[in-house]
C-alpha positions as CSV (number, residue, x, y, z in Angstrom):
1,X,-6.7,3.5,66.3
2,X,-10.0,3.4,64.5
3,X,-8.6,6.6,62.2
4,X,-5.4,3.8,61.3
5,X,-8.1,1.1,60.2
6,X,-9.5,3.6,57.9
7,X,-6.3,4.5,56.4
8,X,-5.2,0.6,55.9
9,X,-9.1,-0.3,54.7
10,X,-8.8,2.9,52.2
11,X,-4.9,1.2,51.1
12,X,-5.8,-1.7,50.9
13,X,-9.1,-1.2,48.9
14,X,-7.7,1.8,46.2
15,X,-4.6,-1.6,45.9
16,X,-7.2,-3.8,44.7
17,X,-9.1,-1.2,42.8
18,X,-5.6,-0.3,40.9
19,X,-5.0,-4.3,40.2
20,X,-8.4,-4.9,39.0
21,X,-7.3,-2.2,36.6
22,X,-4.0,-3.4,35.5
23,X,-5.5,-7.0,35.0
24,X,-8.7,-5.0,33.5
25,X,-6.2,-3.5,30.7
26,X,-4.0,-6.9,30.2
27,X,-6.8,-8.9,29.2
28,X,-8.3,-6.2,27.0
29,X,-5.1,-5.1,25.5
30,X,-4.1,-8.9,24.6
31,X,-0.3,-7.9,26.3
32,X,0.9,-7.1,29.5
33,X,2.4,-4.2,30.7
34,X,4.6,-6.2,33.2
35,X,7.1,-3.2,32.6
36,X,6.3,0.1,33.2
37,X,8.6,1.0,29.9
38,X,5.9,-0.2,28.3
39,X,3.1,1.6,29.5
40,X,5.0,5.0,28.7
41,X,5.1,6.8,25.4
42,X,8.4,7.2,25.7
43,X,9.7,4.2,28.5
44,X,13.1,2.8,28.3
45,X,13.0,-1.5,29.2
46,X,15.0,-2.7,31.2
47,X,16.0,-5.3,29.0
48,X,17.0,-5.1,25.3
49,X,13.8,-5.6,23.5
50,X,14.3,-6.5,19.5
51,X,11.9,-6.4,16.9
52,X,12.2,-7.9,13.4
53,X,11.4,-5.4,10.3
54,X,11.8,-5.2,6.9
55,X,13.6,-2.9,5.8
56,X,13.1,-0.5,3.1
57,X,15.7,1.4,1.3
58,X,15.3,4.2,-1.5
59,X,17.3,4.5,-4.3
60,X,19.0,6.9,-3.5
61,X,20.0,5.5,-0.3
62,X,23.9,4.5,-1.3
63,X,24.6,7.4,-3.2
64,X,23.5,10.0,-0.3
65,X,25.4,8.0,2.2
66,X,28.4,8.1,0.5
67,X,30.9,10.9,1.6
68,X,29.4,11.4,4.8
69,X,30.6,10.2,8.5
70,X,27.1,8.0,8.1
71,X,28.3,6.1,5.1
72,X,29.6,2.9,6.9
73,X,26.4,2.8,9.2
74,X,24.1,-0.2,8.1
75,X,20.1,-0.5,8.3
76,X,20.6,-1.8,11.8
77,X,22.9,0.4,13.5
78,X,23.1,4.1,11.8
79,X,22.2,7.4,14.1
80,X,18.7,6.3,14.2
81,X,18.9,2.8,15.2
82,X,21.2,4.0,17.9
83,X,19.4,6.9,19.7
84,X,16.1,4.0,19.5
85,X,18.8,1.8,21.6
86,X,20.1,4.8,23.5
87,X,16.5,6.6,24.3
88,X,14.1,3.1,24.7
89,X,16.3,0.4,24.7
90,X,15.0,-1.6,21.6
91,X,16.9,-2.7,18.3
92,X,15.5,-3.6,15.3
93,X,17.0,-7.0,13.3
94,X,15.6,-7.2,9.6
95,X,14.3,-10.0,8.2
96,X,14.4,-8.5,5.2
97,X,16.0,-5.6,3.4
98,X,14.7,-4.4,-0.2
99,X,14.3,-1.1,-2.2
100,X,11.4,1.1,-1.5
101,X,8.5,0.2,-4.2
102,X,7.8,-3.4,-6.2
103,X,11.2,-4.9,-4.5
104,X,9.7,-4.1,-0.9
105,X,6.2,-5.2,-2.1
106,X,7.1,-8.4,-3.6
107,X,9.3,-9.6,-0.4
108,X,6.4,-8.4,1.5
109,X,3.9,-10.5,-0.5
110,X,5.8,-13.4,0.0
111,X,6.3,-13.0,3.6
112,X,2.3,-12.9,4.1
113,X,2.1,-15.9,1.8
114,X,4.3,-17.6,3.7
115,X,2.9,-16.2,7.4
116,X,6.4,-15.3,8.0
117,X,5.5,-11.3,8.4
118,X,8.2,-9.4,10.8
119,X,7.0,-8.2,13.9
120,X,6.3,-4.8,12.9
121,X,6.3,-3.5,9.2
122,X,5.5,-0.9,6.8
123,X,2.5,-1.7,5.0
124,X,2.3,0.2,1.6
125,X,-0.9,0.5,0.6
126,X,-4.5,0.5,1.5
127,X,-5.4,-2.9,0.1
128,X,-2.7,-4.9,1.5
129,X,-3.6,-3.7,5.2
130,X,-6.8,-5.0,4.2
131,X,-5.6,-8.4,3.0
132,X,-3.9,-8.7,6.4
133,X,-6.6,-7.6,8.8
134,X,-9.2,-9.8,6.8
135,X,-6.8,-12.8,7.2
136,X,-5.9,-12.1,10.7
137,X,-2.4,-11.0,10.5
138,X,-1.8,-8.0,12.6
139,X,-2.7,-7.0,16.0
140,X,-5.7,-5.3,17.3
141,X,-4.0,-1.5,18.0
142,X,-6.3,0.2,19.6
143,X,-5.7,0.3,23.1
144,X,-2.0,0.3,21.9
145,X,-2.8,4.0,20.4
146,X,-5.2,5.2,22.7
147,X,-3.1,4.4,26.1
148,X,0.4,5.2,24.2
149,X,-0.1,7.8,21.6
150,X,1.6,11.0,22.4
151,X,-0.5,14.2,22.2
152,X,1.3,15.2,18.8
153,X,0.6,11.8,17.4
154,X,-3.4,12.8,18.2
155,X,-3.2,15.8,17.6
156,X,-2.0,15.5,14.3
157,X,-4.2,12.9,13.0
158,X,-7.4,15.2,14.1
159,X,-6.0,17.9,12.0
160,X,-7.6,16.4,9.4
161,X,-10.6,16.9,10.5
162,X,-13.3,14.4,8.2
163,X,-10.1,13.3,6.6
164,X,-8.8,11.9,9.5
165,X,-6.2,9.2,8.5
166,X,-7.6,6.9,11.2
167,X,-10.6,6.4,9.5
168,X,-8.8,4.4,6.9
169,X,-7.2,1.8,10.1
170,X,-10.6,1.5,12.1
171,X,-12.0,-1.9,10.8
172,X,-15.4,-2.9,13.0
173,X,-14.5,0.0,15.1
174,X,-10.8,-1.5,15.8
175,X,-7.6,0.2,15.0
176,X,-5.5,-2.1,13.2
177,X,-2.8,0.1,12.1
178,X,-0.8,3.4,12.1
179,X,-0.9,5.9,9.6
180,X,1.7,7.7,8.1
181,X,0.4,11.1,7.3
182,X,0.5,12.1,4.2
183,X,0.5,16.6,4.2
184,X,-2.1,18.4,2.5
185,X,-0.2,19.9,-1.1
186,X,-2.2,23.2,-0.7
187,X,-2.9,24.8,-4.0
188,X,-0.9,24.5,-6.9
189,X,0.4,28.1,-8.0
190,X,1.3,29.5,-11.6
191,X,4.6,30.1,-11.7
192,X,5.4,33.1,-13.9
193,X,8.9,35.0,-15.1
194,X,8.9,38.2,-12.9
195,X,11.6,39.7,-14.8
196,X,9.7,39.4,-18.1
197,X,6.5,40.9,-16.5
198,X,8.4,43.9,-15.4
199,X,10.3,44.4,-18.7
200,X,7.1,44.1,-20.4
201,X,5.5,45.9,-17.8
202,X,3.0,44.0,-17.0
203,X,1.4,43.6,-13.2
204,X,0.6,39.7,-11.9
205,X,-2.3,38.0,-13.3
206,X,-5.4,36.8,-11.1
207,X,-8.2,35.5,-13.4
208,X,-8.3,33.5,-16.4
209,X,-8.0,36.6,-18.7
210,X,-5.1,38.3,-17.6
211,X,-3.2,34.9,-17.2
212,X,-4.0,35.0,-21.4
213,X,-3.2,38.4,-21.6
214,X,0.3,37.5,-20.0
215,X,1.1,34.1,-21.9
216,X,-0.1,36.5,-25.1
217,X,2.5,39.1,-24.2
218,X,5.0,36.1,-23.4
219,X,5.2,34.8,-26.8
220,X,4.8,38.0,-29.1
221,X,7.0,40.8,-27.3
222,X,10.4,39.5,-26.9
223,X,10.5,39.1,-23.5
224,X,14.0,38.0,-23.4
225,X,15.3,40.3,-25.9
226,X,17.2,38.3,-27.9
227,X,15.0,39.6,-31.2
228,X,13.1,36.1,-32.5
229,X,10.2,35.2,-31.8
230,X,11.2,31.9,-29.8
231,X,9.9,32.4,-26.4
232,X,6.9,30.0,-24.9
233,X,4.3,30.9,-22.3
234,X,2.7,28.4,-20.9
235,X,4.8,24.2,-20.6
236,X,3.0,21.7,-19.5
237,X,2.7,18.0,-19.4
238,X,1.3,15.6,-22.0
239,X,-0.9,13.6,-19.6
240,X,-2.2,17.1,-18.3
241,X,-3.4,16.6,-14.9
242,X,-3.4,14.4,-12.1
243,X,-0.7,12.3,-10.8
244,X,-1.1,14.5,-6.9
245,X,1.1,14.9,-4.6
246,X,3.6,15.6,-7.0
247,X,1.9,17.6,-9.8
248,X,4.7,19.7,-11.4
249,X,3.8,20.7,-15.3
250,X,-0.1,19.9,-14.7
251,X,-2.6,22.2,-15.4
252,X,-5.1,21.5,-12.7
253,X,-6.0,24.9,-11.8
254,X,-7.5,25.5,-15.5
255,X,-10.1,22.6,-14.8
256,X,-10.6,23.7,-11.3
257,X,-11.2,27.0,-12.0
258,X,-14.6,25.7,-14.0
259,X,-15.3,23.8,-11.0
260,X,-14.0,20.5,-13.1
261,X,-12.1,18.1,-11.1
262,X,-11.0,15.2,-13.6
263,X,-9.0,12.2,-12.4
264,X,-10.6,12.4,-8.9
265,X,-13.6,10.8,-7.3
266,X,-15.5,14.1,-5.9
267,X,-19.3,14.1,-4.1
268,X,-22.3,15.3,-6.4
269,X,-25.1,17.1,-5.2
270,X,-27.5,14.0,-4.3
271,X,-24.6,12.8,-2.3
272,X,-23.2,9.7,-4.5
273,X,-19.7,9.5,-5.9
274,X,-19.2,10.6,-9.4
275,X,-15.8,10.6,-11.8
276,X,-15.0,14.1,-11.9
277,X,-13.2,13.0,-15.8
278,X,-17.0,12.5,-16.9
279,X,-18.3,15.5,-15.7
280,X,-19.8,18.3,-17.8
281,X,-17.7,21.3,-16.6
282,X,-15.0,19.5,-18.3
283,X,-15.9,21.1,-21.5
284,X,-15.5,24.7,-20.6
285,X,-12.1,23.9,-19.8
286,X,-11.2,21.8,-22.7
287,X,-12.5,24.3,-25.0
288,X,-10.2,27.1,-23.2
289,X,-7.3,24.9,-23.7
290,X,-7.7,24.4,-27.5
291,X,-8.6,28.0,-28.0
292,X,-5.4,28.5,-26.1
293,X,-2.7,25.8,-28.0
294,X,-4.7,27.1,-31.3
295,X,-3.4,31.3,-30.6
296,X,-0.3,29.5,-29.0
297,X,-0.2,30.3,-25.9
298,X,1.0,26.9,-25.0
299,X,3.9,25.2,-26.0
300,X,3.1,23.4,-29.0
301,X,5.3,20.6,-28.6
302,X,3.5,19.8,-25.4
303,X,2.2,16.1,-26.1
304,X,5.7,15.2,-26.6
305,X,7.7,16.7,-24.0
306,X,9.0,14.6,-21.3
307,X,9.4,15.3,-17.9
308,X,13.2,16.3,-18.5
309,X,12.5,17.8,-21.5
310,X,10.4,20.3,-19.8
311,X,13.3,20.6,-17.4
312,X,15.5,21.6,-20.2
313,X,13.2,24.0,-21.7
314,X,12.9,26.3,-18.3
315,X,16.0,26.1,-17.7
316,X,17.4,27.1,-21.2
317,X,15.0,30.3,-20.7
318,X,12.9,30.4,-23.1
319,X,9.8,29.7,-21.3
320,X,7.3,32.1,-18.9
321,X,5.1,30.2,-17.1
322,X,4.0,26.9,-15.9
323,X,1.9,25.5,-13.4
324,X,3.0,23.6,-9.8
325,X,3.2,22.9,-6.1
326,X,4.7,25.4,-3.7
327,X,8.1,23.0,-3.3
328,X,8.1,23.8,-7.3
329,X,11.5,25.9,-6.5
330,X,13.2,22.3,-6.1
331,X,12.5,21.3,-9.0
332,X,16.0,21.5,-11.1
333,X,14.1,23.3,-13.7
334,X,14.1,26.2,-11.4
335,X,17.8,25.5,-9.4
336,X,19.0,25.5,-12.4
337,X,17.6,28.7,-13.7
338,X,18.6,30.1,-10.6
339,X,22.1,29.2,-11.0
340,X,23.2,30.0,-14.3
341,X,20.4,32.9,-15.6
342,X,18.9,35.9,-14.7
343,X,15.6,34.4,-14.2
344,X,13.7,35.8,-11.7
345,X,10.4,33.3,-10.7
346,X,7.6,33.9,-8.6
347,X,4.4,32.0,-7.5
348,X,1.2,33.7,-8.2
349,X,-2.4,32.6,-7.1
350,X,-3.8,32.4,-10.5
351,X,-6.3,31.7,-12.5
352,X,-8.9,32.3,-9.6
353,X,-12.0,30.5,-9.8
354,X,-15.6,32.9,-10.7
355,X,-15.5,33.2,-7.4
356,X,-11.6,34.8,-6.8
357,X,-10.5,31.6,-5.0
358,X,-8.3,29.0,-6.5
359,X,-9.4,25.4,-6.1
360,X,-7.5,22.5,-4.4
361,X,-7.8,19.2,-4.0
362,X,-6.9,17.4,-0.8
363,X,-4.8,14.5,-1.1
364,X,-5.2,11.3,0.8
365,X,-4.2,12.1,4.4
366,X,-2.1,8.9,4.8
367,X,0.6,7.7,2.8
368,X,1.3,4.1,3.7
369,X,0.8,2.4,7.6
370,X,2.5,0.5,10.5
371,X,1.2,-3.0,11.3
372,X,2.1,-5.4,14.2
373,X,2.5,-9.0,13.2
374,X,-0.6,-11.0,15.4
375,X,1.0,-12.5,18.2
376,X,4.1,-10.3,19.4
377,X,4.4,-9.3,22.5
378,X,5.7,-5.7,22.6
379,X,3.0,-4.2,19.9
380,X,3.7,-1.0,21.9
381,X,7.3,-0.7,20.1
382,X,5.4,0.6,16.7
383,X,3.9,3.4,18.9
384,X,6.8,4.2,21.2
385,X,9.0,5.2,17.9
386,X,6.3,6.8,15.9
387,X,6.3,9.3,18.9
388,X,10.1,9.6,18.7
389,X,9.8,10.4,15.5
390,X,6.4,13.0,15.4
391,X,8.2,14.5,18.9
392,X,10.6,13.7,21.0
393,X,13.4,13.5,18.9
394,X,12.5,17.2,18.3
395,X,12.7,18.5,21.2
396,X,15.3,16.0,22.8
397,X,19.5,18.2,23.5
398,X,21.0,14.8,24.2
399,X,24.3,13.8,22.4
400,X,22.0,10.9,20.4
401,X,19.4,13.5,19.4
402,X,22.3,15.9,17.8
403,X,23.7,13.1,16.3
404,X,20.1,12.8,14.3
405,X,19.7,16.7,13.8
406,X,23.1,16.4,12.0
407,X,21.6,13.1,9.8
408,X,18.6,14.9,9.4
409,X,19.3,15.1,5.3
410,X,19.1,10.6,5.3
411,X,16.1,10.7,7.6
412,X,14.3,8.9,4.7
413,X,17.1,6.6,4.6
414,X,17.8,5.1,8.0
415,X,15.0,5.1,10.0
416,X,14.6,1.5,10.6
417,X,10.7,1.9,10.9
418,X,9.7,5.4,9.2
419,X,6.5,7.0,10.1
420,X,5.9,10.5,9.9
421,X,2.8,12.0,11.3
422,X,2.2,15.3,10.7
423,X,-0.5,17.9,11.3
424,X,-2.0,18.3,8.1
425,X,-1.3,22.2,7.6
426,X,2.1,21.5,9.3
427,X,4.4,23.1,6.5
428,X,2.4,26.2,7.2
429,X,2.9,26.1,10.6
430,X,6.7,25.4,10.3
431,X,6.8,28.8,8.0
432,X,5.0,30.8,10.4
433,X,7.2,29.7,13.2
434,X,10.3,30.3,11.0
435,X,8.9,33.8,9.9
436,X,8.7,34.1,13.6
437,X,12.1,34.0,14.6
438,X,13.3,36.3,11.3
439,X,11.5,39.0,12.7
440,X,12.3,38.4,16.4
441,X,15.8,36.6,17.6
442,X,14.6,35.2,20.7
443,X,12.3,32.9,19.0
444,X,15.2,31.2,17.4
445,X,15.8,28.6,20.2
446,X,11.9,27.6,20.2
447,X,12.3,26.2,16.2
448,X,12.3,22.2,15.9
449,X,15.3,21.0,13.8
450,X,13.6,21.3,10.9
451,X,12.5,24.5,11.1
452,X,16.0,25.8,12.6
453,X,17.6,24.4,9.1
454,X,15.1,26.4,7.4
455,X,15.8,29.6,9.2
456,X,19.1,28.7,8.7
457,X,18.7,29.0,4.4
458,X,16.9,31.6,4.9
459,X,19.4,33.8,6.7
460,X,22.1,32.6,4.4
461,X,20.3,33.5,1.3
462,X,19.4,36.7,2.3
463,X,22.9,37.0,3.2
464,X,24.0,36.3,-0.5
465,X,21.8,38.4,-1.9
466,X,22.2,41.5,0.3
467,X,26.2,40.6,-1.0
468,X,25.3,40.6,-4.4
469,X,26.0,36.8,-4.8
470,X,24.4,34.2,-5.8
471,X,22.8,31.9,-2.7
472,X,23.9,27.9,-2.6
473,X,20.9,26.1,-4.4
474,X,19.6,24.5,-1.6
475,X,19.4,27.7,0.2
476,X,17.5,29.1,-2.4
477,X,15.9,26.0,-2.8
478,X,14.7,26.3,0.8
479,X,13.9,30.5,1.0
480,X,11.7,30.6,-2.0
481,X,9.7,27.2,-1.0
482,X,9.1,27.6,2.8
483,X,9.4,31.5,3.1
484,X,8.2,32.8,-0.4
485,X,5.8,30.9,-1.8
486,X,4.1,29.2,1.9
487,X,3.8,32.8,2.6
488,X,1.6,33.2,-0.3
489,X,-0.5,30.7,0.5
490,X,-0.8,31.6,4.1
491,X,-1.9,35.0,2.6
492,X,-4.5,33.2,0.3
493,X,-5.6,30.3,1.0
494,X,-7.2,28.2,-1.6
495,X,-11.1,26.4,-1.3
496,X,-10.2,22.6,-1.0
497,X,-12.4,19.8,-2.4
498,X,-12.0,16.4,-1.0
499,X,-12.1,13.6,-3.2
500,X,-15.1,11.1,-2.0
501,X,-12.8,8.2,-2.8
502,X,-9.3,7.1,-2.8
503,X,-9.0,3.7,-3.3
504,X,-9.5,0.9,-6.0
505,X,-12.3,-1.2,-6.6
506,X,-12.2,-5.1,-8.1
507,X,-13.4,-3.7,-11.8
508,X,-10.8,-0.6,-11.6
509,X,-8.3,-2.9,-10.7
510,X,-8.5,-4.4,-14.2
511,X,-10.3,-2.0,-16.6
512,X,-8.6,1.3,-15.0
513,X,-5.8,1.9,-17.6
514,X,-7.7,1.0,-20.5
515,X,-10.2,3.7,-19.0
516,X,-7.1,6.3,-18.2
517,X,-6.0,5.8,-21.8
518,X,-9.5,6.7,-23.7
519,X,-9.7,9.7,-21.6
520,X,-6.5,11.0,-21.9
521,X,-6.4,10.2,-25.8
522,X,-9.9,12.4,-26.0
523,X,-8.7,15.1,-23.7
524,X,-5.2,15.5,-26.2
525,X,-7.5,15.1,-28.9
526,X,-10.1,18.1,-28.0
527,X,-6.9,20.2,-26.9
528,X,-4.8,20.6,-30.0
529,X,-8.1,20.6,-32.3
530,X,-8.1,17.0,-33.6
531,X,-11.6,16.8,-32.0
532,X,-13.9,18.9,-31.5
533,X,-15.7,19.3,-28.3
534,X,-19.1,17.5,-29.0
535,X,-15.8,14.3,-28.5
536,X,-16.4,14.6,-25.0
537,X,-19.8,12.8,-25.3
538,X,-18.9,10.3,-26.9
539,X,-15.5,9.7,-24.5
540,X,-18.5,9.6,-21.6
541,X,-20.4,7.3,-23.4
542,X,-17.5,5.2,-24.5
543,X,-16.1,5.1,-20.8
544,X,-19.3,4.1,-18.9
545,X,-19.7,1.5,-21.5
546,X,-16.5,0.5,-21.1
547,X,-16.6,-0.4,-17.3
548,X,-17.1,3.2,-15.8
549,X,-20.4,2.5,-14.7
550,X,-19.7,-0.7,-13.1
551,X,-16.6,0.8,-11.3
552,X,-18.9,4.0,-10.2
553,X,-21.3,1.5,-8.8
554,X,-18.1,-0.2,-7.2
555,X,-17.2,3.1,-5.2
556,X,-20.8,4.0,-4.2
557,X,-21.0,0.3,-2.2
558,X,-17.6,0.8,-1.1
559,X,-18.2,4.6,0.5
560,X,-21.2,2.8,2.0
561,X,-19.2,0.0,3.9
């Protein structure tokens, strides 16, 4: 008998231990978990739960659509919107619908003038989710994310290590938002003619020399036999550098190589913030470059090119080299090659550094963030389908989860509410798992989707080449991106500098492109000879005069917030 009173006492104490807790978590959480749904990652409610959104579409969005069994789906019920229903019972309703960029940002801006925000919504940029935590817009997310998170959602963001996109959402130690990651580019490579080096007979370049050496050979031995002397060696763009994470045609790697780092925010040796642009190890670079356009070795039409007209000018064949991301082999500059020359392109890690590394720069770890409007009740949904999206849906052999493997292509185009988080090295991971399963079958059923597309291109191009044929672009697209070229950086892995700041201060707001347009104007200048190098003194002077040193001043208070 006295054994039973102990067991009801012990019941009847650990039941009002386990309330306190729940009530403990209501009240600091600001909701209730009244259903369990919503105190699981990955709960369905009982009930239809909606959520309002805006919705933002690319341009691309009708024309990708069209053709395909998708292309009568709408923003609110589309393969997506349907497994959400299927998998956690919830259904977005937009209140708005606009193209992705200054259509979505305007409606956005008006819907926070207003106080008429959706319940949960993409927030584009830094200083908007600052304009909406500072007016008291969006919920308090922190116990949201820390009870709800999935262990790939966590893991992921710690990935980044100091970089850590959270570091951007915690406000007074609060997380007001969710990131969406943005990867980590790796290095840019040069990307070099293999079939002219071996008819010239000439081995890969590393350092700064040989890459000389090759553009020299490039442009005075006929690489593509036609017998004039029309080939060029190295294209690039006319606003030279910058512009990450999409820096086809820069030159970056020439400036990092002197341990320059223009058009970035990098930390000097007594710890403040300096303009990288402003920084003596600019010059040794600049004066490279003219030394370089003066012999020739880049194209001299250079500051007029376009973007296309560089394009047009690899894929014609008459240029070598030029410099660009791994994903470079998706560029139609290099499809197109592919398709209708000879050509033969390879990455190479060059020109190394004094130190036989290349240099990259780590982008901003988030691209754009999920917010919950103040005051609705399930902010838990944001979190439930970011961790659809980062796992479940990837692992998931349902009927609904095939129907999204199959719309995989329109991800970017139907997600009611997209988020991707990704580890920050996670391309590299995807190619080592897919290298994986090439050189062992059984390893095949342990890809994601993504990666069991990519196997997939893989094995087909290899296929078409063993035939003699000529792979679909997209395969080749695919093999020498995620096989060819990740495998080189795997191999060699570049020395990354992170940038001390990413945002924009009060003065840049205004003075920024007037600042941008001097030092791109003395940079042109200094490269094709119309200055000489003592202009770079002058541009310093001129830009700190100019509002540089105010803005400078500007980041330093900032970093210290």
């Amino acid at each position: 008998m006295i054994e039973k009173m102990e067991e009801l006492f012990i019941m009847k104490k650990s039941f009002a231990m386990m309330l306190t807790a729940a009530l403990t978590t209501t009240s600091v959480c600001g909701f209730a978990f009244a259903d369990e749904a919503a105190n699981d990652p990955y709960g369905k409610y009982d009930e239809l739960v909606t959520y309002t959104t805006g919705y933002s579409l690319t341009n691309q969005g009708a024309d990708v659509l069209a053709g395909t069994p998708y292309e009568n789906d709408t923003p609110e019920n589309n393969a997506y919107t349907r497994y959400l229903k299927e998998l956690l019972n919830i259904q977005n309703e937009n209140d708005f619908e606009a193209t992705m960029g200054d259509d979505y940002n305007q409606k956005l801006a008006l819907a926070i003038a207003s106080q008429s925000l959706p319940d949960i919504i993409h927030v584009p940029d830094y200083s908007t989710l600052v304009e909406l935590v500072e007016n008291d817009m969006i919920e308090d997310l922190t116990d949201v994310y820390n009870n709800l998170a999935c262990d790939t959602v966590k893991e992921s963001y710690e990935s980044y290590g100091d970089n850590n996109p959270l570091n951007t959402v915690t406000f007074d130690g609060k997380i007001m938002a969710i990131p969406k990651t943005q990867l980590s580019d790796g290095q840019d490579f040069l990307w070099v003619r293999k079939d002219w080096l071996d008819k010239l007979g000439l081995e890969e370049p590393s350092t700064m020399d040989e890459v000389a050496d090759m553009l020299r050979a490039f442009i005075n031995d006929d690489p593509d036999g036609d017998g004039e002397a029309d080939t060029i060696g190295l294209a690039m763009r006319s606003d030279v550098y910058g512009e990450y994470p999409n820096n086809t045609f820069g030159i970056d790697n020439i400036f990092t190589a002197f341990g320059a780092y223009p058009s970035i925010w990098i930390t000097a040796e007594d710890g403040t913030a300096v303009y990288g642009s402003v920084q003596e190890e600019m010059k040794d670079a600049l004066t490279l470059l003219n030394s370089w356009y003066t012999e020739g070795l880049i194209d001299q039409q250079f500051t007029t090119r376009t973007n296309d007209d560089i394009v047009a000018l690899i894929s014609s064949g008459k240029c070598g080299a030029f410099i660009g991301p791994w994903w470079a082999p998706f560029n139609t500059a290099l499809t197109s090659s592919y398709a209708t020359d000879d050509a033969e392109w390879i990455n190479v890690s060059a020109p190394v550094g004094e130190d036989g590394k290349i240099q990259g720069i780590n982008t901003q770890s988030y691209a754009g963030f999920v917010a919950v409007r103040k005051g609705y009740e399930h902010p838990e949904i944001a979190m439930k389908i970011v961790n659809v999206n980062a796992e479940y849906s990837k692992q998931d052999t349902s009927d609904a989860s095939l129907e999204i493997r199959e719309n995989q292509p329109l991800a970017y185009f139907n997600w009611p509410l997209y988020c991707e988080v990704q580890p920050g090295n996670n391309a590299q991971l995807m190619t080592e798992h897919v290298l994986a399963a090439m050189d062992d079958e059984s390893k095949v059923d342990t890809l994601t989707s993504d990666e069991l597309s990519y196997y997939q291109s893989a094995q087909n191009y290899l296929a078409a080449e063993k035939e003699g044929k000529k792979a679909d672009s997209s395969d080749y697209s695919q093999y020498m991106s995620r096989i060819v070229s990740m495998s080189r950086m795997i191999e060699n892995p570049a020395d990354f500098v992170t940038p001390a700041f990413y945002e924009t201060t009060e003065s840049m707001a205004i003075r920024w492109a007037s600042l941008e347009k001097i030092e791109m104007q003395t940079v042109l200048k200094i490269i094709v000879g119309e200055e000489s190098i003592d202009a770079f003194d002058k541009f310093v002077s001129d830009w700190n005069n100019a509002g540089g040193e105010m803005i400078t001043e500007e980041v330093n208070e900032a970093i210290q917030k």
